[in-house]
N, C-alpha and C positions, 0 to 999 in steps of 0.2 A: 683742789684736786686731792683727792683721797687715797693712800695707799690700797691695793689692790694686793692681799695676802692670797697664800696659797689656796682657792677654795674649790680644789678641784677632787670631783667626788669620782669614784671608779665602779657605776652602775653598771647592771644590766636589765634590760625590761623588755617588755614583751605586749602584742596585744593581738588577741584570739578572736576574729568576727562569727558574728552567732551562726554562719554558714559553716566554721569552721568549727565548732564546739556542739559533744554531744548535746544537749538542750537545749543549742539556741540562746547560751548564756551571751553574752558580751565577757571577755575577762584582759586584763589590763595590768599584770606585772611590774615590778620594780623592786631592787633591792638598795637600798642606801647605803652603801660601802664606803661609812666615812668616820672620820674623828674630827671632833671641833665642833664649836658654836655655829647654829645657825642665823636667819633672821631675827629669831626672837632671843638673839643674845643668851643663848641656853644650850647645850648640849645637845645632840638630835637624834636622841633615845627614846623619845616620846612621843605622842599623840594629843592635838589641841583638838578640842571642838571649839570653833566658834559658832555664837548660835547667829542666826536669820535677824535683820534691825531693820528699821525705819528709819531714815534723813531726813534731815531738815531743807529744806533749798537755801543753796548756797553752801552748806557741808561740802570740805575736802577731807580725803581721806589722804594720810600719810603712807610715802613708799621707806621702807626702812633696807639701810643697807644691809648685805648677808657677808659677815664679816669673813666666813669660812666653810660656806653650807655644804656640807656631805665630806670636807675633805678626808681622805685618808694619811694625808703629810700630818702626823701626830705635832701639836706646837703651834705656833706661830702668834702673831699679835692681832688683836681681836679690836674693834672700833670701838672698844671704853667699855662704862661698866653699864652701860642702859645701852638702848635700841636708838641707834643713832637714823634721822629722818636725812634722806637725801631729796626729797621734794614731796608735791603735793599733785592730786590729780582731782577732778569735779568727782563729787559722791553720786549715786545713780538714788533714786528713792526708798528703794529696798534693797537691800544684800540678800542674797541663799543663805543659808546655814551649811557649814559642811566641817569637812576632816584633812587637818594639815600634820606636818612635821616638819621637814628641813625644806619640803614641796609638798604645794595641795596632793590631796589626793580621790578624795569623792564629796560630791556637796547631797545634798537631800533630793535633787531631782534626777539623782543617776548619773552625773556627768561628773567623768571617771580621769582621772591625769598621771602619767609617770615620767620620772626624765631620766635621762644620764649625759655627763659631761662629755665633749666633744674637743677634741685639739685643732685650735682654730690660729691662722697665720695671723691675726689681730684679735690683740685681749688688753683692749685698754683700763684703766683705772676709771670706777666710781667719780662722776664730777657733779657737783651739788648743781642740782636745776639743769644738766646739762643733756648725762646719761645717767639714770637712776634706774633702770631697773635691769634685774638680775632674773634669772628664768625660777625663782625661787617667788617671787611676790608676783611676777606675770603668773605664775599656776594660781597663786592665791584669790588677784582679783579676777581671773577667771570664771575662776567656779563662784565667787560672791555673783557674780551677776551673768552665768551664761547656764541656759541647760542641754543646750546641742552642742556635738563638739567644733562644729563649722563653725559656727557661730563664737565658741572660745577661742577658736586658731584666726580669727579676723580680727577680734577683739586683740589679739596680743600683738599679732604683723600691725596693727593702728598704734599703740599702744608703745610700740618699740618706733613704731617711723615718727609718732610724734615726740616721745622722751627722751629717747635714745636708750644705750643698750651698756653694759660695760662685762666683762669678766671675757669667760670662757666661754666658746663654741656649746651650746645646750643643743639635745631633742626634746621635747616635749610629744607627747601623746596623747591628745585627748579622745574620748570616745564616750558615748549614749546608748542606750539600748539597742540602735539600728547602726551605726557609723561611726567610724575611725579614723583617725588623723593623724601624721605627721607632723611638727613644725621645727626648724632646723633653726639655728642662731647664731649669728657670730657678731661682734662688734663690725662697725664698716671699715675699709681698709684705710682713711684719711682720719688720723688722731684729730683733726678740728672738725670733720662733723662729728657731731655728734648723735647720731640715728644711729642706725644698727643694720645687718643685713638679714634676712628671713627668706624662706622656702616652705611651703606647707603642701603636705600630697595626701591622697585621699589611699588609705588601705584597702583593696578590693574583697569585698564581702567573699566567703569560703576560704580567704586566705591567714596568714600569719606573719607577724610584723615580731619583728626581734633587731634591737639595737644592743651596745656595748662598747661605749665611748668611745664612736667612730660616727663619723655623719652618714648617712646612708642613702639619702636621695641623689640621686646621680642627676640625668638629662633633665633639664628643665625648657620647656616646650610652650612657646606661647601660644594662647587657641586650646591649652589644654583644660578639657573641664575639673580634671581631679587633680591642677595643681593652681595655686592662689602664690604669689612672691611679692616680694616688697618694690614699692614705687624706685624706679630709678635703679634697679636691681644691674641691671644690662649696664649702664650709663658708667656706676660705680664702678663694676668690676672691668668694663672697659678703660675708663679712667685709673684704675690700679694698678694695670698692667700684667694682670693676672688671667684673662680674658679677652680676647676680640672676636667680634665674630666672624673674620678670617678662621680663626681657629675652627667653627663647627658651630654642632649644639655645646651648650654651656653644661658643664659638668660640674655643678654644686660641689662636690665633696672635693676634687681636683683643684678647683677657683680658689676656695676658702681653708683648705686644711692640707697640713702635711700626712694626715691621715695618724696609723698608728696611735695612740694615748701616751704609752710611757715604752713597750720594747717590740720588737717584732713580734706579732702574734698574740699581745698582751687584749687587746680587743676581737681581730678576726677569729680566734679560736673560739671565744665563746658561742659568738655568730653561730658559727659550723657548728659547733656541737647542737645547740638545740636545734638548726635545721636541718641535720641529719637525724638527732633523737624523732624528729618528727613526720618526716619524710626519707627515711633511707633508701628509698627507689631512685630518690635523683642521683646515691653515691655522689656525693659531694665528696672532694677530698681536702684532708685539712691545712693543705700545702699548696703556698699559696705565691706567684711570681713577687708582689709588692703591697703596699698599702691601699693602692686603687686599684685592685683586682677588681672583677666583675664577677667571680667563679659564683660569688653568692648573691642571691635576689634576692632584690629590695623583699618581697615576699615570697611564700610559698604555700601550696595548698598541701595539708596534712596529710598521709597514706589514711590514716584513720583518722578521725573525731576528735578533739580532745572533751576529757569531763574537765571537774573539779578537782579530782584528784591527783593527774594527770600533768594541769594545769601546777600546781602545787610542787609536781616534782621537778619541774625542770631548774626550778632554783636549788634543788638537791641534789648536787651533780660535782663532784672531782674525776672526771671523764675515767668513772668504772669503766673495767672493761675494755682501754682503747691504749694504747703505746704510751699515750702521755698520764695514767692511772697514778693522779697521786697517790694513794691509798698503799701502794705499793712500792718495794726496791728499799734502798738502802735510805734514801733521804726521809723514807715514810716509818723507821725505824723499828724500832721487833715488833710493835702492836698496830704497826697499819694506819698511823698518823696521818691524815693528809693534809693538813697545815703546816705552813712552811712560816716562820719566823722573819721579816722584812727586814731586810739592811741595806746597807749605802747603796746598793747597786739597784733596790728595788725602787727607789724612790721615784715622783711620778716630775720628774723630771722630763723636759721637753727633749728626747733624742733625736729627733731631725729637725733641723733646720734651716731653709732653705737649698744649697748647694751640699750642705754637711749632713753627715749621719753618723752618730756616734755610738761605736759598738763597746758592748758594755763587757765585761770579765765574766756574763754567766748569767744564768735569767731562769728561776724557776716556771714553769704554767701557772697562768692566773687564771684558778679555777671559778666556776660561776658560785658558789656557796663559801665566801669568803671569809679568812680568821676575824675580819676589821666589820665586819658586817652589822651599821646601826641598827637594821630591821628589814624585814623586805614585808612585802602583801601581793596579793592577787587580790583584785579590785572585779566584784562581779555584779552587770547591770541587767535585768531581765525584763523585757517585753510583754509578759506576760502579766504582768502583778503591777499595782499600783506606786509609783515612787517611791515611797517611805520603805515600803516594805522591798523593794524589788533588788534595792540596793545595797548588797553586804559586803562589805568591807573586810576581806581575812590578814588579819596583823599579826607579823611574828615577829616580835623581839629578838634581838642580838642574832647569830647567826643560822642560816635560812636549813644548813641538812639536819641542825639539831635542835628548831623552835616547833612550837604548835599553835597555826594558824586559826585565829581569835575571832569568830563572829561578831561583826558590829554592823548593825541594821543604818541604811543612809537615813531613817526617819528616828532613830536614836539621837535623845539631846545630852547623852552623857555616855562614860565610859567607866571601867572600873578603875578605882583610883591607882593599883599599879601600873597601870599604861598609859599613865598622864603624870608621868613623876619619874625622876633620874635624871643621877649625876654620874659619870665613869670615875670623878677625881675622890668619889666617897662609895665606900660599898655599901648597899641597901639593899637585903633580903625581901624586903617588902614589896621593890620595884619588879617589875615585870622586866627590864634590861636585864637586872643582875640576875633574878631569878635562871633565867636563861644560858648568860653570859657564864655563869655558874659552871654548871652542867657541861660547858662546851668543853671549859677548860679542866675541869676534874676529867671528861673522858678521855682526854688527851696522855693521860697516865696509862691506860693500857685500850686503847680507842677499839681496838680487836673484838673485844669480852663488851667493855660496854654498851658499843654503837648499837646492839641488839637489842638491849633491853629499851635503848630511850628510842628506838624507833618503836620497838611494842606500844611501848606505852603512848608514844604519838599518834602512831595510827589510830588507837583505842580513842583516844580522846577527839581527834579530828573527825572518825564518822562515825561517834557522839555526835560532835555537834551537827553534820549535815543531816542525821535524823530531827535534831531537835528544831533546826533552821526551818525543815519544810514544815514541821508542827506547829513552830510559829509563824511562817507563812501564812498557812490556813487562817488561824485564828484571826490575826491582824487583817488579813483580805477581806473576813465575813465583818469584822467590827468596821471598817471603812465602805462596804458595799451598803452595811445601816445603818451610814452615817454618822459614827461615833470616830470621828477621826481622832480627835482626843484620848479616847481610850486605846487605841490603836498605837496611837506613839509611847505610852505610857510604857504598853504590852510590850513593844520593842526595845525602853529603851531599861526595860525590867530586866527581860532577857540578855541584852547584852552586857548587861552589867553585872548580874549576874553569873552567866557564863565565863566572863573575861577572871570571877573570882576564882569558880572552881576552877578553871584551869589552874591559876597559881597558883593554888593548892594541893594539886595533882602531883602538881611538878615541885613541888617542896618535898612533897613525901617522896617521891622519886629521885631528888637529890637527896636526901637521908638516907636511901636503902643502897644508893651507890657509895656514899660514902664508909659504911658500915661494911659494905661488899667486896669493894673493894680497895681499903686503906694500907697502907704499908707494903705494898708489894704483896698483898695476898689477898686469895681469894674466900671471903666467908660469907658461908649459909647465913643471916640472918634466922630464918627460922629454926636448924640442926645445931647451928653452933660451929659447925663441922669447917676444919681452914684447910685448904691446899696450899701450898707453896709453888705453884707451876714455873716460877723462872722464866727464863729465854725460850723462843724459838733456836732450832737446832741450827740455823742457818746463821744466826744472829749470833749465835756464841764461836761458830767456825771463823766467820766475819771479825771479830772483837777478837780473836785472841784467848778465849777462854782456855784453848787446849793448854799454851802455854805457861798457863799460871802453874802454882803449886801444889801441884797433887803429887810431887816424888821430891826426895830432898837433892838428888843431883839439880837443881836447879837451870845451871851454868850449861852444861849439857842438853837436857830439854830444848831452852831456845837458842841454841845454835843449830838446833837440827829443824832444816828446815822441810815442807810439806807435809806436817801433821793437819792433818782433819778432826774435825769434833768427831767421836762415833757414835753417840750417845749409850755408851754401853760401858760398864767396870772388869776389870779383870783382877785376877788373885794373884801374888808371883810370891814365891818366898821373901821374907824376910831378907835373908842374904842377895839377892836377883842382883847382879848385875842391870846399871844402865843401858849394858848391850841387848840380855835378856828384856828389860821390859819394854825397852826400843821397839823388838820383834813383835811383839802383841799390841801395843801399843800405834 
């Protein structure tokens, strides 16, 4: 038996059916909100290609444990210094080629994957040969060898009833050019079997699928064609006691979770906010009776379309604009900070359990665009255009309101070298993580002034690339319609490796003009030379005390009197004035 560390990640993801997106895209979300070692025993800052291979008959392929995939709990003890094997499964002839990190995420034939962790009432430990896999290597051999997403969500419910399952409650999302999937996971409730429990529901076309470590599939209905569950599903959860069917229809998220992640509202509020960002006709309100509310649906169809860019922004979000506005008040401090600092209280500690529920000393909003944020992507697959090309991949290093999403082509056999490299415990200018991670945290010195410019120059660069995506479209379309498939992948995977540079380069030179801009508490031109000194907000120095520092040499006086306000204005008094006198004006 293997210890079983903290590897619990604090996603959110999403996924857009081409009924619901202006062009007909497919687009498929995910933010990785973690710290720690993934399966590949590395850091999950980065971006693997593996390419497409050929087996031998009788090849096994190894399952490797995930010592800590996506966690945001910073620490913990990792399975040693190489990639520890926890069993073995038959090799298929051929593997896809595709695109991983701490979780698959698109392979070459469009079939697209996102997860986030789930709080599940059973999270047993990793048992060699027993339960091996983790919803981190389920994505992985998925996409080696499926290109539908029905077809991956069968393969993984087989996959877990035959290995069995260990960790945390997972979603997974797979989806293709036409169709979208759910598949939910928990370990089974009987520590000696060793199988696992599964749920998979089919997303209805025009609609929108949004998770945030919480299970989301409720009734489970048999006879139903748009849901598939694991053998023995009914059986188990009867036998748990968690379940009869006295009780009704089976309520998945009810059965197997306490619901909640880590504090009240720490997952539903995400929920709500993008299904109100995208539908505000239904007034959803963000208030909510419990953990298995019902207030929000599994889906919802959008008031408008989403695009690309659209798509893009929902992971840009400290709920502007609504009661809970990081961005703002005193905790978001004189420059409109809206990252909050995590301590004992935030930690993703299990607050309910069972009959108990423990209320914690204070709980900031866990916003969807996170300080801890390894990378997030929108994953976009199109019906229109041949595989290789159809399928682009937009990757944004370190956190999601302050990256710029990275074209990479699914028929691309490479990436540009800083998005396939980083470490957090070493800084690296070179990596595309820190390039990024950089910039979050210098903004965070007066977030006010700078958030402007790096969204400028984001937007600038983002549709850059959607002009240049569909130019490469074209090209790639015509060289594969005559038969130059070859040159076709080359053309992509020019372009994306390419692109992936200038962008780091963009963004280098825009971390040097912030840093010049804005260093020491002041503001300078770059190009005049010219410095302001602008100080506090007026509200921020009323707040802090500023009146009563020393601007009069009665000191002692000054602050014993109390209800002075900032005024932001100087006056003159003689020389002689009385502290009574400048009391009065003052």
């Amino acid at each position: 038996m293997l210890l079983l560390v903290s590897n619990a990640a604090a996603c959110t993801v999403f996924a857009i059916t081409p009924g619901a997106s202006e062009d007909g895209s497919m687009y498929v979300g995910h933010t990785n909100d973690g710290v720690g070692k993934d399966w590949r025993n590395i850091d999950d800052i980065s971006i693997l290609y593996v390419p497409a291979a050929d087996h031998a008959p009788g090849e096994k392929r190894p399952v490797f444990f995930d010592p800590d995939s996506g966690s945001d709990a910073a620490g913990g003890a990792s399975a040693g210094d190489s990639r520890l094997v926890l069993g073995h499964i038959d090799q298929v002839p051929h593997t896809y080629a595709y695109y991983t990190g701490s979780y698959g995420m698109m392979n070459e034939h469009q079939l697209l994957s996102a997860e986030c962790t789930d709080y599940a009432k059973a999270e047993f430990d990793a048992a060699e040969g027993k339960r091996i896999f983790y919803s981190s290597e389920l994505s992985n051999v998925a996409l080696e060898r499926c290109t539908k997403a029905r077809e991956a969500v069968e393969l993984v419910g087989g996959l877990i009833d035959t290995y069995g399952y260990y960790g945390t409650g997972e979603t997974l999302v797979f989806a293709d050019p036409q169709e979208a999937w759910v598949i939910e996971i928990c370990s089974s409730l009987d520590e000696a079997d060793g199988g696992g429990l599964w749920v998979a529901e089919k997303i209805p076309d025009g609609e929108v699928f949004v998770a945030a470590n919480e299970f989301r599939i409720r009734e489970v209905v048999p006879g139903n064609p748009d849901q598939i569950y694991s053998k023995d599903l009914f059986t188990k959860l009867d036998e748990g006691g968690v379940w009869s069917p006295a009780d009704g229809p089976l309520d998945w998220l009810e059965a197997v979770s306490y619901g909640e992640y880590a504090h009240p509202y720490y997952s539903l509020m995400r929920v709500w906010r993008i299904q109100d960002r995208l539908a505000p006709s239904l007034n959803l309100s963000p208030y909510v009776e419990n953990s298995y509310t019902k207030a929000y649906p599994f889906t919802i169809a959008p008031d408008e379309k989403v695009n690309l860019t659209g798509a893009f922004s929902l992971f840009r979000d400290h709920y502007e604009g609504t009661e809970f506005d990081l961005s703002s008040g005193g905790t978001a401090g004189p420059f409109g900070n809206p990252y909050r600092y995590l301590g004992p209280a935030d930690a993703h500690t299990n607050f309910q359990n069972g009959s108990y529920m423990e209320v914690r000393p204070g709980a900031n909003p866990r916003p969807i665009s996170e300080i801890f944020c390894s990378y997030s992507y929108v994953a976009q697959a199109r019906s229109s255009l041949p595989d290789p090309v159809g399928g682009v991949l937009w990757f944004g290093p370190a956190v999601a309101y302050e990256t710029v999403y990275a074209p990479i082509y699914a028929g691309s056999t490479n990436v540009s070298a800083a998005y396939a490299a980083g470490d957090r415990s070493t800084y690296d200018s070179s990596t595309a993580y820190w390039t990024f991670d950089f910039v979050t945290n210098w903004a965070m010195l007066r977030y006010d002034a700078m958030i402007d410019e790096i969204n400028e120059k984001q937007g600038e660069l983002e549709a850059e690339s959607i002009v240049l995506v569909q130019e490469t479209d074209r090209k790639a379309a015509d060289l594969i319609a005559a038969g130059d498939d070859e040159g076709a992948l080359r053309l992509l995977t020019d372009f994306t490796v390419t692109r992936g540079d200038e962008i780091i380069e963009e963004w280098h030179d825009l971390s040097g003009t912030l840093i010049v801009t804005y260093s020491n508490g002041l503001i300078t031109d770059p190009t005049t030379e010219a410095v302001e000194e602008p100080g506090y907000p007026a509200w921020w120095l009323n707040e802090t005390g500023y009146q009563y520092g020393p601007r009069i040499y009665e000191l002692d006086e000054l602050r014993a009197t109390g209800g002075l306000n900032y005024t932001e204005s100087s006056v003159w008094v003689p020389k002689n004035a009385t502290f009574a006198d400048i009391r009065e004006l003052i």
